[in-house]
BALOBA-1460 file (C-alpha; in Angstrom, 3 decimals):
// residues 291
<rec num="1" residu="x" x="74.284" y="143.254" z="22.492"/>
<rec num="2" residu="x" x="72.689" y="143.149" z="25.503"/>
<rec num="3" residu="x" x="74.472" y="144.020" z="29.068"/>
<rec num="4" residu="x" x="73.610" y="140.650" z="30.338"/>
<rec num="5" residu="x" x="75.346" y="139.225" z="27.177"/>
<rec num="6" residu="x" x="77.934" y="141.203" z="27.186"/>
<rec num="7" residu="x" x="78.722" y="140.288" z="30.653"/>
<rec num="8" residu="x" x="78.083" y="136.301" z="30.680"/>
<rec num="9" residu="x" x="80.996" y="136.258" z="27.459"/>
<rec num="10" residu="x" x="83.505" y="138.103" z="29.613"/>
<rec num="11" residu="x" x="83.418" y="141.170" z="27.174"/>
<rec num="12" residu="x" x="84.899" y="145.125" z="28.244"/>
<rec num="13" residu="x" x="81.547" y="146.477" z="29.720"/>
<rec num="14" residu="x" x="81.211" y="150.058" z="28.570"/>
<rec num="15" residu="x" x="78.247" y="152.146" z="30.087"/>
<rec num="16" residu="x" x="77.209" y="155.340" z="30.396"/>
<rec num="17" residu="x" x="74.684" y="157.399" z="32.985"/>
<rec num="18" residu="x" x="72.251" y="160.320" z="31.854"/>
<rec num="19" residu="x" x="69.906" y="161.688" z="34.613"/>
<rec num="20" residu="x" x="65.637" y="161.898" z="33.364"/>
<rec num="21" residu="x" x="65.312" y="165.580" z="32.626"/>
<rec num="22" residu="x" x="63.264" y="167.351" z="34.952"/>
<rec num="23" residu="x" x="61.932" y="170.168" z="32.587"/>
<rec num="24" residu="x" x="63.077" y="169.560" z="29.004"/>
<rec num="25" residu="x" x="61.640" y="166.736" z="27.095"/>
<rec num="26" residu="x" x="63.658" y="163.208" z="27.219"/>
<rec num="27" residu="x" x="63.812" y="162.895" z="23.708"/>
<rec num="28" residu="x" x="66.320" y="165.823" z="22.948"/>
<rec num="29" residu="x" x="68.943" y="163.455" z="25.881"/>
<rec num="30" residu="x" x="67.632" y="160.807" z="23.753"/>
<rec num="31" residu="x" x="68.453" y="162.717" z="20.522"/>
<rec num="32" residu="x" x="72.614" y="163.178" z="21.966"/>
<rec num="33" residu="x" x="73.202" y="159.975" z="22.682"/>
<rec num="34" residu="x" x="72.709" y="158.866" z="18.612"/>
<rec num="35" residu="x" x="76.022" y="159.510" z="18.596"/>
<rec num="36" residu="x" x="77.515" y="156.405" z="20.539"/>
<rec num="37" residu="x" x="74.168" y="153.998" z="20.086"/>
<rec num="38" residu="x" x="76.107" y="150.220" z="19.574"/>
<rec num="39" residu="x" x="79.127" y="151.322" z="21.438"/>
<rec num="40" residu="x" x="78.039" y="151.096" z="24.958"/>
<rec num="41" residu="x" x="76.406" y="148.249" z="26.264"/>
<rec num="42" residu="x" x="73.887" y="150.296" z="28.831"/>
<rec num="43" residu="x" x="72.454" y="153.253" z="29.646"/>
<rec num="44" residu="x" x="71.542" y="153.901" z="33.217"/>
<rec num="45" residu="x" x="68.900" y="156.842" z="34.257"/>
<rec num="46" residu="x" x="69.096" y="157.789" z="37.577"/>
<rec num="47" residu="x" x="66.630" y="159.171" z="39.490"/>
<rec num="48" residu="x" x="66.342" y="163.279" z="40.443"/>
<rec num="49" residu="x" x="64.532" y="165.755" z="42.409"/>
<rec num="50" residu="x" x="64.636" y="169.664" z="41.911"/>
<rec num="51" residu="x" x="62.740" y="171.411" z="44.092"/>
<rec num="52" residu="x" x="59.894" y="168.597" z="44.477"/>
<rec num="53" residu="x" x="59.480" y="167.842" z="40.481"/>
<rec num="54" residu="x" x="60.479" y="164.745" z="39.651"/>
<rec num="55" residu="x" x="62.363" y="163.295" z="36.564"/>
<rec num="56" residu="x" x="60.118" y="160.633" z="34.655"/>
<rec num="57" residu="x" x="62.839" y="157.781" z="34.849"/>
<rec num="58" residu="x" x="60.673" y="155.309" z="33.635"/>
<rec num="59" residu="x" x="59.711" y="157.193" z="30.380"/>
<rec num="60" residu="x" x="63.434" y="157.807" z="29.846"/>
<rec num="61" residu="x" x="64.239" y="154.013" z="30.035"/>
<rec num="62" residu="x" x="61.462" y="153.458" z="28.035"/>
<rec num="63" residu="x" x="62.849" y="156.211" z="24.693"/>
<rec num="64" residu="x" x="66.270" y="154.757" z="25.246"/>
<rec num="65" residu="x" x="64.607" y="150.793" z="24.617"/>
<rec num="66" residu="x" x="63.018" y="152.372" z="22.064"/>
<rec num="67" residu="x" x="65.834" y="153.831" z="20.501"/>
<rec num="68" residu="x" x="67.964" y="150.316" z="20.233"/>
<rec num="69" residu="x" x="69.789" y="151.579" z="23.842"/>
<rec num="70" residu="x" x="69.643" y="148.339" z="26.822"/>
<rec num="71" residu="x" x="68.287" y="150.772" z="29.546"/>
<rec num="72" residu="x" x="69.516" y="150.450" z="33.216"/>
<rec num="73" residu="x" x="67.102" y="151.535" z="35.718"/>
<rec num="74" residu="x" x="68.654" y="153.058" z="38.264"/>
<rec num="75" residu="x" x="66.933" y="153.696" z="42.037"/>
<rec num="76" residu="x" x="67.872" y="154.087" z="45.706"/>
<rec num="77" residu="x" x="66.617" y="152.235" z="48.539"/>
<rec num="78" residu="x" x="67.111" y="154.409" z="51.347"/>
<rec num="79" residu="x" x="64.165" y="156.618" z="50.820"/>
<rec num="80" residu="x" x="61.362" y="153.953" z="49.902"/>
<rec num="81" residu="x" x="59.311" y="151.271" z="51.655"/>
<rec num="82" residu="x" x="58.878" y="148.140" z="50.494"/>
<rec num="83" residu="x" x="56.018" y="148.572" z="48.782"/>
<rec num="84" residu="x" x="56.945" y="151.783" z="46.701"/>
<rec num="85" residu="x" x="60.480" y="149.949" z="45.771"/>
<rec num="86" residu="x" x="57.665" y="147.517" z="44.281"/>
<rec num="87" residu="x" x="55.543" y="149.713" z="42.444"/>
<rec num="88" residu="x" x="59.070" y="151.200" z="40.797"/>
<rec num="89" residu="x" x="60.134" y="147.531" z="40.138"/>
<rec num="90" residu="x" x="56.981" y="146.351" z="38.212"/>
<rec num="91" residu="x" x="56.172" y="149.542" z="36.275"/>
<rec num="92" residu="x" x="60.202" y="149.296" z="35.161"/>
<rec num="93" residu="x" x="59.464" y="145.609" z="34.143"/>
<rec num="94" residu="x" x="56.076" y="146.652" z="32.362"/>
<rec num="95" residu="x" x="57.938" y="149.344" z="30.562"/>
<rec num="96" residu="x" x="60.255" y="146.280" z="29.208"/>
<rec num="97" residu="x" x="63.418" y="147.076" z="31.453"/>
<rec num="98" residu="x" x="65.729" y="144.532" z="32.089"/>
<rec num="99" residu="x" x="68.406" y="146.116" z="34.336"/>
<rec num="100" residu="x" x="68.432" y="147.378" z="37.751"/>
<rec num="101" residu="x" x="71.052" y="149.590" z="39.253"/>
<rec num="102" residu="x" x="70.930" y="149.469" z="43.445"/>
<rec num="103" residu="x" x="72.598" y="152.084" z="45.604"/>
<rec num="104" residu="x" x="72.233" y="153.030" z="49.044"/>
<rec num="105" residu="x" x="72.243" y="156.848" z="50.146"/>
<rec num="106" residu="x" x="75.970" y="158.952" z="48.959"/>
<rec num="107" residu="x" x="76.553" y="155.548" z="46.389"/>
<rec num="108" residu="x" x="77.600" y="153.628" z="48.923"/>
<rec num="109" residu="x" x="76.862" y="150.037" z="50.849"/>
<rec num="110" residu="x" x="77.655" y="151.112" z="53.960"/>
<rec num="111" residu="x" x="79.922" y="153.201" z="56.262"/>
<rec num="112" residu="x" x="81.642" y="152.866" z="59.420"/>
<rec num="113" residu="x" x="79.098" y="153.718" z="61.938"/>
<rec num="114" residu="x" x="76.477" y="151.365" z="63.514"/>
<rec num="115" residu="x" x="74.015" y="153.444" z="61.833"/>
<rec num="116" residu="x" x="74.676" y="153.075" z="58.733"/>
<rec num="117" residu="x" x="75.467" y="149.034" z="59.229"/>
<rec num="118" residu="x" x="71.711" y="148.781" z="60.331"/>
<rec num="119" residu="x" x="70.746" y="151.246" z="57.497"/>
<rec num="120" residu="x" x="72.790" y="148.347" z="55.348"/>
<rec num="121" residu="x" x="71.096" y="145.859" z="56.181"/>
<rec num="122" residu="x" x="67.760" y="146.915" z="56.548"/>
<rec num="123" residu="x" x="68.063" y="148.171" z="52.888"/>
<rec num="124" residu="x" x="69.693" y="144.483" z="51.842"/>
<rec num="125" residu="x" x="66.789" y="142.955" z="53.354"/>
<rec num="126" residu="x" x="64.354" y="145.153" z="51.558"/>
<rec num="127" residu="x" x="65.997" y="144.522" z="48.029"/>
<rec num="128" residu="x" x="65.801" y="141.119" z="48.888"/>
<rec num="129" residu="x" x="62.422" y="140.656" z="49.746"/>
<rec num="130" residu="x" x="61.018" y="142.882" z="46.893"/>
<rec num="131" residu="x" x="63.294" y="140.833" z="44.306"/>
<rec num="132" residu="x" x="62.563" y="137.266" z="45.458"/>
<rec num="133" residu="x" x="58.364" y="138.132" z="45.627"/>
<rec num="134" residu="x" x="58.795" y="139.596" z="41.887"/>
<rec num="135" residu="x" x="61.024" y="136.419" z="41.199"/>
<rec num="136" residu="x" x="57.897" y="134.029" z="42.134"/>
<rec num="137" residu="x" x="55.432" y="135.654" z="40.487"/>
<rec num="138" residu="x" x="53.957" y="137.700" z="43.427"/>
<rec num="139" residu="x" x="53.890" y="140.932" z="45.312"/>
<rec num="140" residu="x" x="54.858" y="141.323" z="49.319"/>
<rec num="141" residu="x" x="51.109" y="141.439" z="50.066"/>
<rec num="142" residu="x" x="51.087" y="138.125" z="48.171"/>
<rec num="143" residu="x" x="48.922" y="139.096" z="45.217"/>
<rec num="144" residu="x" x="49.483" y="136.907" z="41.957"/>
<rec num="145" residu="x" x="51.655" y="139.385" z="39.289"/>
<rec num="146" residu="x" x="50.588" y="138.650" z="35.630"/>
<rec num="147" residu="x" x="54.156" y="137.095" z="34.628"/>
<rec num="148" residu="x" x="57.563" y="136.388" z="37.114"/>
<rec num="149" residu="x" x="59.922" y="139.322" z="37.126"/>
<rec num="150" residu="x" x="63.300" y="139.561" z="37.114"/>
<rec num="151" residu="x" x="66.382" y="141.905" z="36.857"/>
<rec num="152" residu="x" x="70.433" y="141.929" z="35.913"/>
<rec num="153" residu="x" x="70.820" y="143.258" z="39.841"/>
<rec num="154" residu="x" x="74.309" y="145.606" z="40.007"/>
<rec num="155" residu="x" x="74.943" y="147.029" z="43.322"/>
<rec num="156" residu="x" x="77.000" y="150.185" z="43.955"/>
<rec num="157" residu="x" x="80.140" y="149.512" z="46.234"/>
<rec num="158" residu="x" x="82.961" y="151.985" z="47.855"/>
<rec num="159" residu="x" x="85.903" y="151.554" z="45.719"/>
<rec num="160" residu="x" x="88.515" y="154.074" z="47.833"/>
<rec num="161" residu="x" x="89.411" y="151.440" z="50.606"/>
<rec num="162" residu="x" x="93.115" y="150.463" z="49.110"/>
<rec num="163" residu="x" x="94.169" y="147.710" z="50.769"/>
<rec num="164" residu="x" x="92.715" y="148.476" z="54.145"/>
<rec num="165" residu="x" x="89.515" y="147.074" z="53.487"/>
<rec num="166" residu="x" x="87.455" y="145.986" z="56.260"/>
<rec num="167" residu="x" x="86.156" y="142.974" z="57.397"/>
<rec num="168" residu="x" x="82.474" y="144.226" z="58.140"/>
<rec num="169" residu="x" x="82.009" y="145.707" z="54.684"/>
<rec num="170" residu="x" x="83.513" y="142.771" z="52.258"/>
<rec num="171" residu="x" x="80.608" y="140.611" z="54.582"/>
<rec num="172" residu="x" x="78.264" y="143.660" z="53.459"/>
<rec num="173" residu="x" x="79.564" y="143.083" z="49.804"/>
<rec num="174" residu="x" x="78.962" y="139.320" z="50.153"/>
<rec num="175" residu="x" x="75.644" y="139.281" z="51.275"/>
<rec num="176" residu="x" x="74.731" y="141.214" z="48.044"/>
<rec num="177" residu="x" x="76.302" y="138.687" z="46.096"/>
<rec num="178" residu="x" x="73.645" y="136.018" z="47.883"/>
<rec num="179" residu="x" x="71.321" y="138.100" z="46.906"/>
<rec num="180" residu="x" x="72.182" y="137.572" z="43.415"/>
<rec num="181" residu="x" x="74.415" y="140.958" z="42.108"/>
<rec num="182" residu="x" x="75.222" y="140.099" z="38.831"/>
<rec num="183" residu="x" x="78.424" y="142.779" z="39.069"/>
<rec num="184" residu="x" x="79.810" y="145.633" z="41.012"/>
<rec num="185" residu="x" x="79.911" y="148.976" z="40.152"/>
<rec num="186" residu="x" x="82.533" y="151.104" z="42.476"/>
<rec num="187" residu="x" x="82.254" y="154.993" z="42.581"/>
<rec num="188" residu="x" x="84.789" y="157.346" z="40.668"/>
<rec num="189" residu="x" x="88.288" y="156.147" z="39.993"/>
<rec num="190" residu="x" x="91.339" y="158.030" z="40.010"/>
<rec num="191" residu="x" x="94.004" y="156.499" z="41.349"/>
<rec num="192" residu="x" x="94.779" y="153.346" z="39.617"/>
<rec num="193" residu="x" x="97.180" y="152.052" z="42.243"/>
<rec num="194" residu="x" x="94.585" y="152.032" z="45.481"/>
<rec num="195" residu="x" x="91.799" y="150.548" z="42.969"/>
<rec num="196" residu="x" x="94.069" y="147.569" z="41.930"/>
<rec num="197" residu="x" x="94.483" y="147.062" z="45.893"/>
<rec num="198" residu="x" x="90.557" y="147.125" z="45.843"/>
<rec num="199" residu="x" x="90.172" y="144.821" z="43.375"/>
<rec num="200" residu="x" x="92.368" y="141.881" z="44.412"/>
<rec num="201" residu="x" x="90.525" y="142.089" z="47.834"/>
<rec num="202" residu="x" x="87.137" y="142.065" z="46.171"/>
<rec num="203" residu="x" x="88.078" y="139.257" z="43.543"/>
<rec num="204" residu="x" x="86.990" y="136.468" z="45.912"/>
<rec num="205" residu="x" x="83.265" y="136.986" z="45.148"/>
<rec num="206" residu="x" x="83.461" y="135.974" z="41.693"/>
<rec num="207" residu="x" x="81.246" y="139.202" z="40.808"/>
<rec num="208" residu="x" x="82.555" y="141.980" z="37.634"/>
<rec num="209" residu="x" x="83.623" y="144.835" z="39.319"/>
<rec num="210" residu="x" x="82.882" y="147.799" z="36.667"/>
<rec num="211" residu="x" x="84.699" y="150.796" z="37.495"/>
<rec num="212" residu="x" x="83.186" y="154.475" z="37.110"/>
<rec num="213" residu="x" x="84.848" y="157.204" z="34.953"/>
<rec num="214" residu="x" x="84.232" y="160.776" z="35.919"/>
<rec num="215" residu="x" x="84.632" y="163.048" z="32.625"/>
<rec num="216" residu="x" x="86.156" y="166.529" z="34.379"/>
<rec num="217" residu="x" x="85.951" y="169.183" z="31.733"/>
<rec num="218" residu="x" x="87.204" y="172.022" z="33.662"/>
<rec num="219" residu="x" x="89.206" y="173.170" z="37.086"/>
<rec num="220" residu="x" x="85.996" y="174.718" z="37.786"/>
<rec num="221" residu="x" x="83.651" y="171.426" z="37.255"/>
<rec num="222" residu="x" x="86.386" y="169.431" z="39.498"/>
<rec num="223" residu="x" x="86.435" y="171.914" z="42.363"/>
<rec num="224" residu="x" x="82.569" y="172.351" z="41.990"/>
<rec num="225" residu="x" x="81.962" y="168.843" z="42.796"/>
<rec num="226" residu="x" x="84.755" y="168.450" z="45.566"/>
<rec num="227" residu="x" x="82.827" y="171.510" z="47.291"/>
<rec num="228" residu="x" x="78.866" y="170.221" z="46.780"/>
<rec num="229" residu="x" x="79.039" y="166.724" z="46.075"/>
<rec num="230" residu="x" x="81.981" y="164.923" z="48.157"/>
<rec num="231" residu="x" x="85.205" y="166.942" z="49.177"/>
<rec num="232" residu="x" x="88.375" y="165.064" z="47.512"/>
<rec num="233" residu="x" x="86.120" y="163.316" z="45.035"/>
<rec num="234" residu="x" x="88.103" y="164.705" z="42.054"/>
<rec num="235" residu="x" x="92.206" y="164.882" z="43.335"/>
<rec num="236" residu="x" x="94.272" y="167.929" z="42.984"/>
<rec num="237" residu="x" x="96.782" y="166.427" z="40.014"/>
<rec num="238" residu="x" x="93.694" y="166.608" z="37.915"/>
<rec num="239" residu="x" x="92.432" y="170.332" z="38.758"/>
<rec num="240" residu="x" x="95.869" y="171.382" z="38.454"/>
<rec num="241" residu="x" x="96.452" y="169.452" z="35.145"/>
<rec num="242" residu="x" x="92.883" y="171.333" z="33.542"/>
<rec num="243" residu="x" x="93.799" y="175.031" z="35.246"/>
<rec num="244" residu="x" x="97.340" y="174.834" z="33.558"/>
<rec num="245" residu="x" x="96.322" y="172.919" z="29.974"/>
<rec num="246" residu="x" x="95.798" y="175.501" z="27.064"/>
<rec num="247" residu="x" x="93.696" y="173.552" z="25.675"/>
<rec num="248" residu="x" x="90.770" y="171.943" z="28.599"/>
<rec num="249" residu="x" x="89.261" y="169.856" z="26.015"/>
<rec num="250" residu="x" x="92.155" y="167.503" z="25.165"/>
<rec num="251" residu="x" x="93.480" y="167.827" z="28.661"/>
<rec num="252" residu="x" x="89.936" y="166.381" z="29.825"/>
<rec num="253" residu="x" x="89.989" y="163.584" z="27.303"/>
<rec num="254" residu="x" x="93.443" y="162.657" z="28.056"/>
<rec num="255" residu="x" x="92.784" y="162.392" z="31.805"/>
<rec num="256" residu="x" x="89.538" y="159.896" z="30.353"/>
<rec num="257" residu="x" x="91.767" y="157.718" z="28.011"/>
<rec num="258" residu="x" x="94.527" y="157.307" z="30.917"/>
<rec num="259" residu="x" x="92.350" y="156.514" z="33.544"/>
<rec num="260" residu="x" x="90.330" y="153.709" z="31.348"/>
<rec num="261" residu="x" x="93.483" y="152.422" z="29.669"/>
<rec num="262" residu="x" x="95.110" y="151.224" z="33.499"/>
<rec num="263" residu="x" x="91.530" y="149.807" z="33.780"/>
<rec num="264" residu="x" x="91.559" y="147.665" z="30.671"/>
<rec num="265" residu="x" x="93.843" y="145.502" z="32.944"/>
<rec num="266" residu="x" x="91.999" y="145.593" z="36.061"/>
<rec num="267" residu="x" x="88.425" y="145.041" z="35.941"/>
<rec num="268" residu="x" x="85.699" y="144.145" z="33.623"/>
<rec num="269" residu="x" x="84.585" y="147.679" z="32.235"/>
<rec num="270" residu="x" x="83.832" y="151.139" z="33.191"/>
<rec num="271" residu="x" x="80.722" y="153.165" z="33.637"/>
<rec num="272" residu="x" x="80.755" y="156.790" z="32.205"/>
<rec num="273" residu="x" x="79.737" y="159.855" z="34.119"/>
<rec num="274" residu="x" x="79.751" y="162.810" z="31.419"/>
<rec num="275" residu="x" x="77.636" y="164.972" z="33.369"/>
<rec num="276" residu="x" x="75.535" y="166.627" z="30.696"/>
<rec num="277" residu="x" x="78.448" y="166.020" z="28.089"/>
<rec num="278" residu="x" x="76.801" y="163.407" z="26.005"/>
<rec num="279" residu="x" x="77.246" y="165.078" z="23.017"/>
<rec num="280" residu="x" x="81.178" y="164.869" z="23.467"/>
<rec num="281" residu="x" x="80.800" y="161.285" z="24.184"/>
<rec num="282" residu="x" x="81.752" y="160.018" z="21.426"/>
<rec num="283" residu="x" x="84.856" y="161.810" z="21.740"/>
<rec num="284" residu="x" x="86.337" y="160.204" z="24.614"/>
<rec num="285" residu="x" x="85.179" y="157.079" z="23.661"/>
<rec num="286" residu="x" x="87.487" y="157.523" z="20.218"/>
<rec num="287" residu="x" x="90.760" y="158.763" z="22.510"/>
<rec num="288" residu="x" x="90.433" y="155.767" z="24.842"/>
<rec num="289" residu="x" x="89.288" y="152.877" z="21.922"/>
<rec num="290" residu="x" x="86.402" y="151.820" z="23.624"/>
<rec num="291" residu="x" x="83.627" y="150.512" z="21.658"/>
């Protein structure tokens, strides 16, 4: 089934995220993910740079639709005009991909300085404008496209707010539902309690919210990404819970199945983060019954 299916009947969204390999060959990511084809209902590919090489993103998508997976193209808008956001938009369509995966910069909407409010909405109006010209058939410079084009939008959202959420940003959060999100997908979860805050302030929109699921194998992976990619991103109960555990492996995947199980009863599915685990996936998908 397709995400956009899966979605209109209500259904427990289960996703998952690879990134387009930079130097090995697609097809081998492609090959690891066998393992959980027709249990998740999406795969998103997000887009990377090391040292100036560039993952093909596209040609991922484009194995994984091949390979009986609903692709999820995922992009940024903060680096790109409107006209390259365009070019990326048609060649995904052209390539057959029906899903489209917005975030700004750090996978966020927006933050609490006046900068990054005008960042928001610059990028909201960019999205917009891109969308609604492939919508009617046309580009921005007005040329005629061979067919109308259009994507499931999700949008990425803050989810750490707790019940302090503030007025500016639940506007930002509305505005992307007039521009037609079909859901919300928050960054990592770990507390349970300060999401469920979350989500009864975000429930007014009407909009899924899908909640991401960070798979922490080690100590070392948690404190590695609290150092490099946002400090306090993964909390201490769950370093200390993997540095003590004699065995990390069923430590890991009993952090997963807790986390998703409180989420069963909160939201309308979770996206997967396994940072190059995919060949475990299945794994955690068994311990927490998903799929």
């Amino acid at each position: 089934m397709k995400l956009k299916d899966a979605l209109e009947k209500n259904q427990f969204i289960v996703t998952s995220e690879v990134q387009s390999p930079v130097e090995d060959d697609p097809e081998k990511l492609i090959q690891n993910l066998q393992l959980i084809r027709g249990r998740v209902d999406g795969v998103s590919v997000s887009e990377i740079e090391i040292d100036g090489v560039v993952g093909d993103t596209i040609k991922t998508c484009d194995l994984l639709k091949k390979s009986k997976f609903d692709p999820i193209y995922q992009t940024t808008t903060r680096q790109k005009n409107r006209l390259q956001l365009q070019k990326d938009l048609i060649n995904a369509h052209e390539a057959g991909i029906e899903n489209l995966l917005v975030f700004t910069e750090d996978y966020r909407l927006t933050g609490d300085s006046l900068q990054e409010m005008m960042f928001f909405h610059v990028d909201a109006g960019k999205l917009s404008s891109v969308l609604d010209h492939l919508k009617e058939g046309h580009t921005v410079e007005g040329d005629a496209l061979p067919e109308k084009t259009e994507f499931l939008l999700g949008s990425g959202v803050e989810s750490s707010w707790g019940k302090n959420v503030p007025d500016l940003e639940m506007k930002e959060m509305e505005e992307m539902t007039k521009i037609g999100t079909g859901y919300f997908l928050t960054t990592p979860v770990f507390n349970l309690d300060s999401f469920e805050k979350f989500i009864k302030n975000v429930n007014t929109f009407g909009v899924p919210v899908i909640a991401e699921v960070l798979i922490i194998r080690t100590a070392g992976m948690g404190q590695f990404l609290n150092r490099h990619m946002k400090p306090g991103l993964v909390p201490d109960w769950v370093i200390k819970k993997l540095s003590q555990a004699p065995e990390k492996q069923k430590a890991s995947i009993e952090i997963f199945a807790d986390i998703v199980s409180g989420l069963k009863d909160l939201c309308q599915g979770v996206h997967i983060i396994s940072i190059g685990g995919e060949q475990r996936l299945r794994q955690y998908l068994d311990a927490a019954k998903l799929k």
